[in-house]
FIMI-61887 format. One record per residue: x, y, z of N, C-alpha, C in turn; residue in one letter. Coordinates in steps of 0.02 Angstrom, whole numbers, plus 50000, padded with zeros to 5 digits. Example, Ala and Ser with C-alpha at 12.3 -4.5 7.8 and 13.67 -1.06 7.14 Angstrom:
% FIMI-61887
506604971650390506154977550390506604983550390a506424988850354506844994750357506455000250394s
END
This chain:
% FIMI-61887
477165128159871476695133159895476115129959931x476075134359981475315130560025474715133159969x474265127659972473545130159937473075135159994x473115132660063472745136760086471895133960082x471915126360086471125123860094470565126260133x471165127660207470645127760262470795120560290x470975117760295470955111560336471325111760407x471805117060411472285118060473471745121460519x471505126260483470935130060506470465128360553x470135121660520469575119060532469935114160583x470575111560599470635107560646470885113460708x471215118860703471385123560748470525126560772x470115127260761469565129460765469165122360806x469235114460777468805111960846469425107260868x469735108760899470305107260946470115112761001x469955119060976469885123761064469115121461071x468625118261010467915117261014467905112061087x468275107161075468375102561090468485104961171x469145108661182469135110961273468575115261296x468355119761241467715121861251467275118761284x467065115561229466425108361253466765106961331x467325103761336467565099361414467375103761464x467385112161461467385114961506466625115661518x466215114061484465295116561492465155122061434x465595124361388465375130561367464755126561312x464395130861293463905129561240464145130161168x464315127561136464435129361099464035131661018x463345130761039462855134660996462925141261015x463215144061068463035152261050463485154361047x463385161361015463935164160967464445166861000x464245169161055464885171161098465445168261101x465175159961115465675157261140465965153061074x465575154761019466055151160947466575159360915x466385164660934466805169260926467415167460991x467305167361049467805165361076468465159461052x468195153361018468405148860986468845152660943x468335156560892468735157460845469405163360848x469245167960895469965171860915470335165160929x470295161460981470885159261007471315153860949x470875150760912470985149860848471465154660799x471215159660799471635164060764472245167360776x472435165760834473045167360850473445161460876x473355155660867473445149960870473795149060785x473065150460745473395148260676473915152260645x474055158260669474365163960642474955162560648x475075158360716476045157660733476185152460705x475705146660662476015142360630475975142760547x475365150360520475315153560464475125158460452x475775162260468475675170160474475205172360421x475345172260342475095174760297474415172360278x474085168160322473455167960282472975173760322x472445173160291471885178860306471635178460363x471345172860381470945170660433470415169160421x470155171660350469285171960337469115162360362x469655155960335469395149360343469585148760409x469815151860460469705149460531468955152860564x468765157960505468245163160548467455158760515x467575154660453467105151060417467255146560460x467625141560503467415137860542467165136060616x467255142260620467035143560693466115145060688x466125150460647465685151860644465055150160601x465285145060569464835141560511464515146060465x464185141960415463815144160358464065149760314x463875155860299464165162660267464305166060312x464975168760302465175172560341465405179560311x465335184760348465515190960304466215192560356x466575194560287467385193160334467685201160318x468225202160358468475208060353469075209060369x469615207360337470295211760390470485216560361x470835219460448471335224660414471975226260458x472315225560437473115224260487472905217960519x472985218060600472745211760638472135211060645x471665216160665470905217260687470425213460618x470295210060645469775205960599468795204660633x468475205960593467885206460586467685200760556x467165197760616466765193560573466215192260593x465715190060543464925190160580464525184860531x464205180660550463915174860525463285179860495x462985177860463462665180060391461895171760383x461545175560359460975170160347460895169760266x460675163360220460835160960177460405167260146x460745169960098460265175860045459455170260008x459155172860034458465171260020458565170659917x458975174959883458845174659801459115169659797x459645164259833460035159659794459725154459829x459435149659768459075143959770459845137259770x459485132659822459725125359815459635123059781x
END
C-alpha cells in the first residue's frame, strides 16, 4: 500500500515551479502558484488517481491550507497561521 507522504506531490509541484521560474513567472504570487498547482494536479492524478490532492495543493501553496474536494473540482486557499496556536 502507498502511504501517501506527499513526496510525489511535492516533486510534481516544483518540477512545473521550476518551468515556471524558466519562463519569468513569479512565483511569489498566488496566481501563478495556483497555476502550478492545477497543472500539478492533473499531472499527479494520471500517475495517482486516488489520492486527494490536498499534498499537491499544501505544496504549491505553502503553509495552511484550507482544502476541499468534491468529485474533480477542488478548492484551495492558503490560510494565515491561527493567531491561538503558539510556537
Amino acid at each position: 500500500n502507498k502511504l501517501g507522504l506527499g513526496s510525489s506531490a511535492a516533486a510534481a509541484v516544483a518540477a512545473n515551479g521550476i518551468v515556471f521560474a524558466f519562463h519569468g513567472r513569479d512565483l511569489a504570487d498566488l496566481n501563478t502558484r495556483r497555476a502550478i498547482m492545477q497543472i500539478a494536479l492533473d499531472g499527479h492524478r494520471a500517475v495517482a488517481p486516488g489520492g486527494s490532492g490536498a499534498d499537491v495543493a499544501a505544496s504549491a501553496l505553502g503553509g495552511f491550507v484550507r482544502f476541499q474536494r468534491q468529485g474533480d473540482r477542488i478548492d484551495a486557499e492558503p490560510m494565515a497561521w491561527p493567531a491561538s496556536l503558539p510556537i
